[in-house]
TIPA-474292 format. One record per residue (C-alpha): x, y, z; residue number from 1. Coordinates in Angstrom, 2 decimals. Layout:
residues N
<tivex><px>X</px><py>Y</py><pz>Z</pz><pos>NUM</pos></tivex>
...
***
This chain:
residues 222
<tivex><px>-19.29</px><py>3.76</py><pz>-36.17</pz><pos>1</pos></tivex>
<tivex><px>-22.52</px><py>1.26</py><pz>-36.52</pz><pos>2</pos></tivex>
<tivex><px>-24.46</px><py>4.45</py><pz>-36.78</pz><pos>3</pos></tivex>
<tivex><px>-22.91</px><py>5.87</py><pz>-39.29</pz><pos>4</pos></tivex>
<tivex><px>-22.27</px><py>2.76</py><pz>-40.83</pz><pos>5</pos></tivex>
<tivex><px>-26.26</px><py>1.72</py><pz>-40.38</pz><pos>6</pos></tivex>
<tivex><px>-27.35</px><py>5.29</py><pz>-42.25</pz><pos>7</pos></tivex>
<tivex><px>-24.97</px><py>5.74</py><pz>-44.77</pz><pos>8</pos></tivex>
<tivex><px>-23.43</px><py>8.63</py><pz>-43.50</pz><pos>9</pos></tivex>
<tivex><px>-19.28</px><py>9.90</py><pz>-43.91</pz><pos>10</pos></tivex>
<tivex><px>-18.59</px><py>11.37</py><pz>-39.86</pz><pos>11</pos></tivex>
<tivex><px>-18.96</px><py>15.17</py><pz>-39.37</pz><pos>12</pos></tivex>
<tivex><px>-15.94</px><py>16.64</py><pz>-37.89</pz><pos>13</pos></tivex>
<tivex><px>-17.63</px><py>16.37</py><pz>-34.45</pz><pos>14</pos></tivex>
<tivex><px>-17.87</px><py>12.69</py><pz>-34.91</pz><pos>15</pos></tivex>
<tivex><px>-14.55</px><py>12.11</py><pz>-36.02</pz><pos>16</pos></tivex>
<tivex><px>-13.21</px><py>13.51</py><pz>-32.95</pz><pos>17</pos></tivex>
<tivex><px>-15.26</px><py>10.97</py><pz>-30.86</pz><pos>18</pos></tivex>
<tivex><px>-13.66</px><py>8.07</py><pz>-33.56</pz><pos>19</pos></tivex>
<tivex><px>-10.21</px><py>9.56</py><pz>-33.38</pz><pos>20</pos></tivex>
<tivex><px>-10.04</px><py>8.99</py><pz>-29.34</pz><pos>21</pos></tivex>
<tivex><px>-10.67</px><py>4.51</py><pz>-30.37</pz><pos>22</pos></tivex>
<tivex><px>-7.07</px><py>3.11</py><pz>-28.81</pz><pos>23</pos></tivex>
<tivex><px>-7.72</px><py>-0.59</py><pz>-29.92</pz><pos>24</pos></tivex>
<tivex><px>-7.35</px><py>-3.44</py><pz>-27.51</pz><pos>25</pos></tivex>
<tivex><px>-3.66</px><py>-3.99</py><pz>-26.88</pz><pos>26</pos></tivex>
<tivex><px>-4.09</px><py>-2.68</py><pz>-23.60</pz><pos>27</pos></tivex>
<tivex><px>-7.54</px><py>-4.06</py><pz>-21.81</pz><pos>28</pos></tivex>
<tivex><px>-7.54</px><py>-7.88</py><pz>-23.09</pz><pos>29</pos></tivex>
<tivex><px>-9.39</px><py>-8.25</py><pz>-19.81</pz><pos>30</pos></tivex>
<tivex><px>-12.39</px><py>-7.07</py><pz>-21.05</pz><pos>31</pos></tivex>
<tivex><px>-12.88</px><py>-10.08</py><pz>-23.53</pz><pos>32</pos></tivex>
<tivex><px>-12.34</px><py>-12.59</py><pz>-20.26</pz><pos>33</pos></tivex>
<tivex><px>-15.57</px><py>-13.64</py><pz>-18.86</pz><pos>34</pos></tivex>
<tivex><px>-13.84</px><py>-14.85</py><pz>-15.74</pz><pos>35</pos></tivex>
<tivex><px>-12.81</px><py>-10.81</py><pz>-14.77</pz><pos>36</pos></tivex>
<tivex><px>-16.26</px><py>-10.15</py><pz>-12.39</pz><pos>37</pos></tivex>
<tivex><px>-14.88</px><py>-6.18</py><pz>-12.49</pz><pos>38</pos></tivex>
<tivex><px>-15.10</px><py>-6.00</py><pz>-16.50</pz><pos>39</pos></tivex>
<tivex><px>-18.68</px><py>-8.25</py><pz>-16.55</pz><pos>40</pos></tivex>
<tivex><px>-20.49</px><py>-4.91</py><pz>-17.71</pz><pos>41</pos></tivex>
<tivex><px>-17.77</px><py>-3.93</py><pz>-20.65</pz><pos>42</pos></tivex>
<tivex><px>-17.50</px><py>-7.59</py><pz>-21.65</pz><pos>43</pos></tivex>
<tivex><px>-21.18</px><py>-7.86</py><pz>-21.96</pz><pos>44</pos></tivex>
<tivex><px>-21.77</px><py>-4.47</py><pz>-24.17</pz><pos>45</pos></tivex>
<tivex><px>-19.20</px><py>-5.78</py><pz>-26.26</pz><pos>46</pos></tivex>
<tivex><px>-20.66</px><py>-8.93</py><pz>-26.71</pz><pos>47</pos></tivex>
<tivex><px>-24.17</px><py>-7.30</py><pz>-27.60</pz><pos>48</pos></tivex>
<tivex><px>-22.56</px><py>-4.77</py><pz>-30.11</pz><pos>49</pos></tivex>
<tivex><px>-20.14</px><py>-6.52</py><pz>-32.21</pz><pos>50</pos></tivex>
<tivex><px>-21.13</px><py>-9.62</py><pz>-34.52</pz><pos>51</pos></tivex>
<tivex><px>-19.30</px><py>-12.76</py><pz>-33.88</pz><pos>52</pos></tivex>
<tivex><px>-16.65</px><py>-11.67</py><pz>-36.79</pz><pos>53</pos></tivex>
<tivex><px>-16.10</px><py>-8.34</py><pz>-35.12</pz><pos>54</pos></tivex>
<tivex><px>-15.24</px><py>-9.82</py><pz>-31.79</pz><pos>55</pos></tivex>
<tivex><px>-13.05</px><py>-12.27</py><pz>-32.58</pz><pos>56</pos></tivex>
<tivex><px>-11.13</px><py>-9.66</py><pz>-34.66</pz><pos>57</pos></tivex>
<tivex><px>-10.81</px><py>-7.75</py><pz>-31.91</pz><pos>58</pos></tivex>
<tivex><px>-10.37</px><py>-10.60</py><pz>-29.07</pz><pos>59</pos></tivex>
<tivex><px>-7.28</px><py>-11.42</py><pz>-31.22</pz><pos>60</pos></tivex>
<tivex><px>-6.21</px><py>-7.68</py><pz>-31.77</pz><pos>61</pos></tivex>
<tivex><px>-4.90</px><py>-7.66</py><pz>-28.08</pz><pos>62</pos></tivex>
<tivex><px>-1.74</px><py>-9.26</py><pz>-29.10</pz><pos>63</pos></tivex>
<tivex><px>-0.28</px><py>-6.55</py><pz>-30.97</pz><pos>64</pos></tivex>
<tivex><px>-3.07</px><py>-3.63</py><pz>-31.61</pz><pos>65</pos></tivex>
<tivex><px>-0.99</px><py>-0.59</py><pz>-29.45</pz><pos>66</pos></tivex>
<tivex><px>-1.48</px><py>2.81</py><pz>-29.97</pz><pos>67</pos></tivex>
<tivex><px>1.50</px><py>4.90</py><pz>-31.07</pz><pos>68</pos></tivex>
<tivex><px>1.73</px><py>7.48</py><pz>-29.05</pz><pos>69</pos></tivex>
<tivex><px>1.92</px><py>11.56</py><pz>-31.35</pz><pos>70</pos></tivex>
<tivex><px>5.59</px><py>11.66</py><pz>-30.06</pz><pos>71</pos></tivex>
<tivex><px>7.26</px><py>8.52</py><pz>-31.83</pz><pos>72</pos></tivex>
<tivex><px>4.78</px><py>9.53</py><pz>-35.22</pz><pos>73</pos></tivex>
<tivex><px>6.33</px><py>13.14</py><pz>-34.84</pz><pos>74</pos></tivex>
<tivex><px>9.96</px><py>11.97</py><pz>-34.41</pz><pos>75</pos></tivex>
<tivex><px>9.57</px><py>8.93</py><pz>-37.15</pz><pos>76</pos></tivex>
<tivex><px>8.20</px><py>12.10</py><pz>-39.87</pz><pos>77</pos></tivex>
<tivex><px>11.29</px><py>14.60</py><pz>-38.94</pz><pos>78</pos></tivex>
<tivex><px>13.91</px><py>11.53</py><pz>-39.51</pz><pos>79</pos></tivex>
<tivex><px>11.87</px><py>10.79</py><pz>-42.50</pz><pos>80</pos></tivex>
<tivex><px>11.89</px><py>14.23</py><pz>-43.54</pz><pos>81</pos></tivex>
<tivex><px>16.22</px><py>14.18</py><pz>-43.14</pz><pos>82</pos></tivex>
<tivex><px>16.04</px><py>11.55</py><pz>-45.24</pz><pos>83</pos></tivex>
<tivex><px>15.09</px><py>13.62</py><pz>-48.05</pz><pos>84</pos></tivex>
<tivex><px>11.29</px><py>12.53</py><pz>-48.64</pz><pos>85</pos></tivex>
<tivex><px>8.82</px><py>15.35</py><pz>-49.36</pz><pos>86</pos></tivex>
<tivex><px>5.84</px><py>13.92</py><pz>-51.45</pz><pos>87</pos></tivex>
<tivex><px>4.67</px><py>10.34</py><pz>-52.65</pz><pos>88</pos></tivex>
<tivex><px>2.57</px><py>7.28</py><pz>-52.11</pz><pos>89</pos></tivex>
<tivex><px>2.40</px><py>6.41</py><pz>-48.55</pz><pos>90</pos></tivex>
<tivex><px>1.75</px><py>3.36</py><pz>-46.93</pz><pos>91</pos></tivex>
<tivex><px>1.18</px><py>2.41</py><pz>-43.55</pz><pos>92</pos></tivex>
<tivex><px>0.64</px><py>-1.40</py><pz>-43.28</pz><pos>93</pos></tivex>
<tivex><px>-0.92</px><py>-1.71</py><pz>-40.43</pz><pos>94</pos></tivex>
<tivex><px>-2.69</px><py>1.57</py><pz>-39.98</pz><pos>95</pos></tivex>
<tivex><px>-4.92</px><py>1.04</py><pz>-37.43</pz><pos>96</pos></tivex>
<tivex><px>-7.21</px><py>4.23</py><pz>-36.80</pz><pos>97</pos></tivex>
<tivex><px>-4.44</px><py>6.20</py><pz>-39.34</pz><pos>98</pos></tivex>
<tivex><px>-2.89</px><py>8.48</py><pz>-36.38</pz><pos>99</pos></tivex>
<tivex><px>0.10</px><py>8.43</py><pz>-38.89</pz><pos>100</pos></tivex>
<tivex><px>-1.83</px><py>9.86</py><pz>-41.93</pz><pos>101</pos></tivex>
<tivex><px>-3.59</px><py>12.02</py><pz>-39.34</pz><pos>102</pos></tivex>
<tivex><px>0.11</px><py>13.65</py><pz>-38.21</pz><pos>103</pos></tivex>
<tivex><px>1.16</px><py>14.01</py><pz>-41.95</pz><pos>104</pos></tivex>
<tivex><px>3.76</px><py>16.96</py><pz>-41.58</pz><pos>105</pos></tivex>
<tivex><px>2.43</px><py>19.93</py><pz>-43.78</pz><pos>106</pos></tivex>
<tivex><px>5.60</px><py>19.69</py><pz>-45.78</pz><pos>107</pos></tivex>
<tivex><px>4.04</px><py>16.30</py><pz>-46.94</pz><pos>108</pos></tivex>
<tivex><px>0.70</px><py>16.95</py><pz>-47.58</pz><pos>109</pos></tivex>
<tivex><px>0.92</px><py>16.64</py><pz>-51.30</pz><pos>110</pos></tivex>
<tivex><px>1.37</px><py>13.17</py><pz>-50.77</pz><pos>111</pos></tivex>
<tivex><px>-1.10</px><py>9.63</py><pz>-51.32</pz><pos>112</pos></tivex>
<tivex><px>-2.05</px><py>7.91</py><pz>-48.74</pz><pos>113</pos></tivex>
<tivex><px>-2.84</px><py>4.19</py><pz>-48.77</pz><pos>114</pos></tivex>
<tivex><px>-3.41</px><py>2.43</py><pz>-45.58</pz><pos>115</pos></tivex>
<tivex><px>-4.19</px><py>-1.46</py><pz>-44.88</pz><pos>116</pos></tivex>
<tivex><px>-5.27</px><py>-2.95</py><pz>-41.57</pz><pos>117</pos></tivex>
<tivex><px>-6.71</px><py>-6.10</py><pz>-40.41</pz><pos>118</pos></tivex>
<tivex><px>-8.66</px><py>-5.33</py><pz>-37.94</pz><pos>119</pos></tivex>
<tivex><px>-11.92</px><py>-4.12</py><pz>-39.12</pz><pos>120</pos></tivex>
<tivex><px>-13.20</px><py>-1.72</py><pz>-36.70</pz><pos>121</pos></tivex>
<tivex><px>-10.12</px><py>-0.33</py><pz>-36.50</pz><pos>122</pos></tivex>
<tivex><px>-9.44</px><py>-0.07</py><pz>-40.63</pz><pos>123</pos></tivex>
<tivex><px>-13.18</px><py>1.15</py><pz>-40.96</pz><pos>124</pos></tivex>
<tivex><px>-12.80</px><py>4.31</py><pz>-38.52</pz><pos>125</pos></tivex>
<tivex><px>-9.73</px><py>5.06</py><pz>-40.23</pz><pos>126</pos></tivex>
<tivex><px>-12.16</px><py>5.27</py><pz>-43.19</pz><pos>127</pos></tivex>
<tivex><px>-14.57</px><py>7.46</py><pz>-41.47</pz><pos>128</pos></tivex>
<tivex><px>-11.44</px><py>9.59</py><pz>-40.35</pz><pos>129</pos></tivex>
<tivex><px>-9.90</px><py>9.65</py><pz>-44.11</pz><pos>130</pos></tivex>
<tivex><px>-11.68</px><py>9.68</py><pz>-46.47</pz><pos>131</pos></tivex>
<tivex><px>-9.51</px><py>10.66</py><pz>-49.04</pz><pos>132</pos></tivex>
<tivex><px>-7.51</px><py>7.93</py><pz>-48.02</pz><pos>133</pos></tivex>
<tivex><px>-7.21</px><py>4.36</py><pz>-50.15</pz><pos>134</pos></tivex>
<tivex><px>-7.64</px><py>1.97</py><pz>-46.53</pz><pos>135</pos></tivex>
<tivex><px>-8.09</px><py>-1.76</py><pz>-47.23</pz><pos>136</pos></tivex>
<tivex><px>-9.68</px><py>-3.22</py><pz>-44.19</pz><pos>137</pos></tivex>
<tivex><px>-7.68</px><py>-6.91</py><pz>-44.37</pz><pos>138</pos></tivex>
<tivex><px>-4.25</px><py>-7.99</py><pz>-43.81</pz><pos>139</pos></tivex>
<tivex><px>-1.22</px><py>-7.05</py><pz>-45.11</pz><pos>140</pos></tivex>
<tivex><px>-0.63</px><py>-10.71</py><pz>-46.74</pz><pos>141</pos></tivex>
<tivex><px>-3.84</px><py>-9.83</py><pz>-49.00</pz><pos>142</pos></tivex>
<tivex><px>-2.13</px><py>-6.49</py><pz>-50.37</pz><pos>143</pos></tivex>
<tivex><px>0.09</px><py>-6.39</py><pz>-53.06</pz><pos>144</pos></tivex>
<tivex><px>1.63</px><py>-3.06</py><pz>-54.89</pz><pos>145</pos></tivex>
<tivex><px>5.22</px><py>-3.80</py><pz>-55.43</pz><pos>146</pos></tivex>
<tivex><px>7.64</px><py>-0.57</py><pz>-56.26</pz><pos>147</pos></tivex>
<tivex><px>4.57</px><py>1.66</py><pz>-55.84</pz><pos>148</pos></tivex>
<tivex><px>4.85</px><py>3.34</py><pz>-52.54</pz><pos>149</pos></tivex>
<tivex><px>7.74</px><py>6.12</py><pz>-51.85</pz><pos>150</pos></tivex>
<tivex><px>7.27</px><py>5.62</py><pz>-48.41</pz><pos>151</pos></tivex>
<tivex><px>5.87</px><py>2.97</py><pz>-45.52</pz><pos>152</pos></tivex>
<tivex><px>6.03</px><py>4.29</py><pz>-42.53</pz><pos>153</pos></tivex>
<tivex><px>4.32</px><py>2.88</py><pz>-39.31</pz><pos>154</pos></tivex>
<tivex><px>4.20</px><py>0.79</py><pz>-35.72</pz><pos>155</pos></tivex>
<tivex><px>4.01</px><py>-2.67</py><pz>-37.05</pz><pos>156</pos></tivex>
<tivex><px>2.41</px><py>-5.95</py><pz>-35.37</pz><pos>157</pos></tivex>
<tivex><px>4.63</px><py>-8.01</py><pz>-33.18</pz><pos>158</pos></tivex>
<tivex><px>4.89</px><py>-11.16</py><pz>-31.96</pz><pos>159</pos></tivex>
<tivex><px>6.78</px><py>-14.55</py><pz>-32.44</pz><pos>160</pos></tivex>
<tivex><px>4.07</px><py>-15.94</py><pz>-35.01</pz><pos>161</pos></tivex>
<tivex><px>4.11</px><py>-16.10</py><pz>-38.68</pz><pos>162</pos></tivex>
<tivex><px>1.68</px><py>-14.83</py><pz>-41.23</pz><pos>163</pos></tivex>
<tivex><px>0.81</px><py>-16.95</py><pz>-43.86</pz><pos>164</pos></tivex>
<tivex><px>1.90</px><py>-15.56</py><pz>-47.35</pz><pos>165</pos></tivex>
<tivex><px>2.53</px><py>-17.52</py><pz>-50.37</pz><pos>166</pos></tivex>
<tivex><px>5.42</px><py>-15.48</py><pz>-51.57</pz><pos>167</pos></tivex>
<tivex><px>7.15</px><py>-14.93</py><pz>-47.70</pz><pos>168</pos></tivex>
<tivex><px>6.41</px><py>-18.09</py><pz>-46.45</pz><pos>169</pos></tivex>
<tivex><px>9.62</px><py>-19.63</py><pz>-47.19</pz><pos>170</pos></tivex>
<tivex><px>11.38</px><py>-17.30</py><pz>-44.91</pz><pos>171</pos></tivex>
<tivex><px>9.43</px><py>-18.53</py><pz>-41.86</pz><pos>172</pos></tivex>
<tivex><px>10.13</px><py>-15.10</py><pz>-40.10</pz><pos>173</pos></tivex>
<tivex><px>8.38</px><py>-13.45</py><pz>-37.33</pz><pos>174</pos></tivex>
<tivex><px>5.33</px><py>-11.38</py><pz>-38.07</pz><pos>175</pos></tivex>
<tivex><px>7.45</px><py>-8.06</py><pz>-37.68</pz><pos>176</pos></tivex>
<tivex><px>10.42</px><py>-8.95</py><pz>-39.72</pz><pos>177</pos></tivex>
<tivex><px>7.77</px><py>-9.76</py><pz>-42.58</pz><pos>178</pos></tivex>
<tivex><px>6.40</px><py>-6.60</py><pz>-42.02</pz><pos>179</pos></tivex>
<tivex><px>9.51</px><py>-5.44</py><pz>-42.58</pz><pos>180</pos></tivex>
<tivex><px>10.57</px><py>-7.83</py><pz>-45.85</pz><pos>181</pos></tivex>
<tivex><px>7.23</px><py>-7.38</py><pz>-47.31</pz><pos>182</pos></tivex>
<tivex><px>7.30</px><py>-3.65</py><pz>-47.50</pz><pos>183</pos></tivex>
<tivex><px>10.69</px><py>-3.85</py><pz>-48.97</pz><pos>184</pos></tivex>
<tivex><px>9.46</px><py>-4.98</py><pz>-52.08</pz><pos>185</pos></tivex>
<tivex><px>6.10</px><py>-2.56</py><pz>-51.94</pz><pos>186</pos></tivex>
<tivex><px>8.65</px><py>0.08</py><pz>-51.83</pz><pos>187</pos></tivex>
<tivex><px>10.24</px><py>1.60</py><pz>-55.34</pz><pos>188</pos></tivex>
<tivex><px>13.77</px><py>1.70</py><pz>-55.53</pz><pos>189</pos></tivex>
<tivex><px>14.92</px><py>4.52</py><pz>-53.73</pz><pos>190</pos></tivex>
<tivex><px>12.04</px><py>4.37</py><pz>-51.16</pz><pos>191</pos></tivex>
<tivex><px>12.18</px><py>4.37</py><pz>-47.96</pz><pos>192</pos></tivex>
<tivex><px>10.75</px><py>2.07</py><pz>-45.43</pz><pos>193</pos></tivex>
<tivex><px>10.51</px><py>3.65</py><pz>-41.28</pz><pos>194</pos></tivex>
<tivex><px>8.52</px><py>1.25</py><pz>-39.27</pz><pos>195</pos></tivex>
<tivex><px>8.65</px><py>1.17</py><pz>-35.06</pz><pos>196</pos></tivex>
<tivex><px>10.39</px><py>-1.85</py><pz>-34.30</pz><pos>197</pos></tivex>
<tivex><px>11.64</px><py>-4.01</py><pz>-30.95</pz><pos>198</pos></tivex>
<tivex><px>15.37</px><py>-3.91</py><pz>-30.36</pz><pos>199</pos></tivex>
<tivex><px>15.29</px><py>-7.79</py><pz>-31.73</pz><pos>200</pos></tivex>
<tivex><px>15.62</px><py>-6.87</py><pz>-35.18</pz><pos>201</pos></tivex>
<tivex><px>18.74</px><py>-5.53</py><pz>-34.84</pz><pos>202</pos></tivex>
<tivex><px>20.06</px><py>-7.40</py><pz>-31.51</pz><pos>203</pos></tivex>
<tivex><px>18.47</px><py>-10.81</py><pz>-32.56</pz><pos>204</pos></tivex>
<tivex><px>21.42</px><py>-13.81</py><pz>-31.87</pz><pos>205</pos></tivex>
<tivex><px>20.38</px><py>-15.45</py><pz>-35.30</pz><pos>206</pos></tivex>
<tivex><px>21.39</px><py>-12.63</py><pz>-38.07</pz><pos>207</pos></tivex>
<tivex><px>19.02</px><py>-14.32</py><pz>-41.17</pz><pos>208</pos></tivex>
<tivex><px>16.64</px><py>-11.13</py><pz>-40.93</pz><pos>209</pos></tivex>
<tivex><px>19.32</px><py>-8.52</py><pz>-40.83</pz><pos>210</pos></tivex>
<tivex><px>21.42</px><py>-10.32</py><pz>-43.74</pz><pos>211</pos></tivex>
<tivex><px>18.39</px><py>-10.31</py><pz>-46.04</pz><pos>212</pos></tivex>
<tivex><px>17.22</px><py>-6.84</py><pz>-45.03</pz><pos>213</pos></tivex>
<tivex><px>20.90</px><py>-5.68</py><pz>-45.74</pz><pos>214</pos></tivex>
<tivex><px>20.96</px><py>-7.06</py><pz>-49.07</pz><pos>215</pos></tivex>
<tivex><px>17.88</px><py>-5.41</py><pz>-49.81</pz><pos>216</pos></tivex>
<tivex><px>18.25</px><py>-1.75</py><pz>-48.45</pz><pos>217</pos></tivex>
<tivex><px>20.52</px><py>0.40</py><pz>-46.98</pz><pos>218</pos></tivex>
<tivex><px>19.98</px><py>1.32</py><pz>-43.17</pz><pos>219</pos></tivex>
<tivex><px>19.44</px><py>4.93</py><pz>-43.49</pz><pos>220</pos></tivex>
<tivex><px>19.12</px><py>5.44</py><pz>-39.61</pz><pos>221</pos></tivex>
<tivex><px>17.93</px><py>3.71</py><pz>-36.38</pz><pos>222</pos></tivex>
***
């Protein structure tokens, strides 16, 4: 990526298959601990290749950056595709590398695709990947397009934090259920929203989220 970044160029097909294997850091945060003696050699090429910015993007990336595995994007596209949707503006919130936009069904491929994600490694491969692609490389909370997209489909962030957004903030919900709030209203009327979730948005012992997502939108399917 700091090649191609450094020289101007868009990746060659070869090169985006080398981009398309990044995973994020959900699953090694011990490489970013200095106190793990068997990751001293990954910690320190990180270190050396990333700018301060970088790195602390992507130390704090191994809360919730997880790769979705092709089987959940496949089955999330055929319910999508019972649903009724063919073609339309897409979004995926919190696209990471874009293995969503890069399993589009054929059946969709008339479609837009618009992609946001925070972390900017991440958001800038899924550049290099799609090109064709609107990606803004900052978070969701920056992003605004209300009753634009037809669909936003994707494996949000997680966690019991809060993300600070003037026009959510009053809800004081958990960084998934404002994924989940916030895409409601990005969403035209009719749209559809299919986003992985945990089993606490539905199972959760206080019902706030799931009254105000009810009022909002039908549940189509879970």
């Amino acid at each position: 990526l700091k090649y191609l970044e450094e020289n101007g160029f868009q990746a060659s097909p070869e090169q985006q298959v080398k981009l398309s294997g990044y995973v994020g850091w959900g699953g090694i945060p011990e490489v970013f601990d200095e106190s793990k003696p068997d990751w001293s050699k990954e910690y320190a090429e990180l270190k050396a290749l990333l700018t301060t910015e970088e790195y602390e993007a992507a130390r704090g990336s191994t809360l919730n950056a997880h790769y979705t595995s092709p089987a959940v994007i496949r089955a999330i596209y055929e319910a999508v595709e019972q649903m009724g949707f063919r073609t339309g503006n897409i979004l995926e919130p919190s696209c990471g590398v874009g293995n969503f936009f890069g399993m589009l069904p054929e059946s969709m491929a008339g479609s837009r695709l618009y992609g946001v994600e925070l972390d900017s490694i991440s958001g800038r491969i899924a550049q290099q990947l799609y090109p064709k692609a609107d990606i803004t490389v900052a978070g969701f909370e920056t992003t605004d397009r209300r009753d634009f997209y037809d669909l936003a489909v994707g494996n949000v962030p997680f966690g019991q934090y809060q993300v600070r957004d003037k026009a959510y903030d009053k809800l004081n919900f958990s960084i998934h259920n404002y994924f989940f709030a916030k895409a409601l209203d990005q969403v035209r009327p009719g749209g559809v929203v299919a986003f992985v979730t945990s089993r606490y948005t539905m199972d959760a012992k206080d019902s706030t989220v799931r009254r105000y997502l009810a009022q909002r939108a039908e549940l189509l399917g879970a």
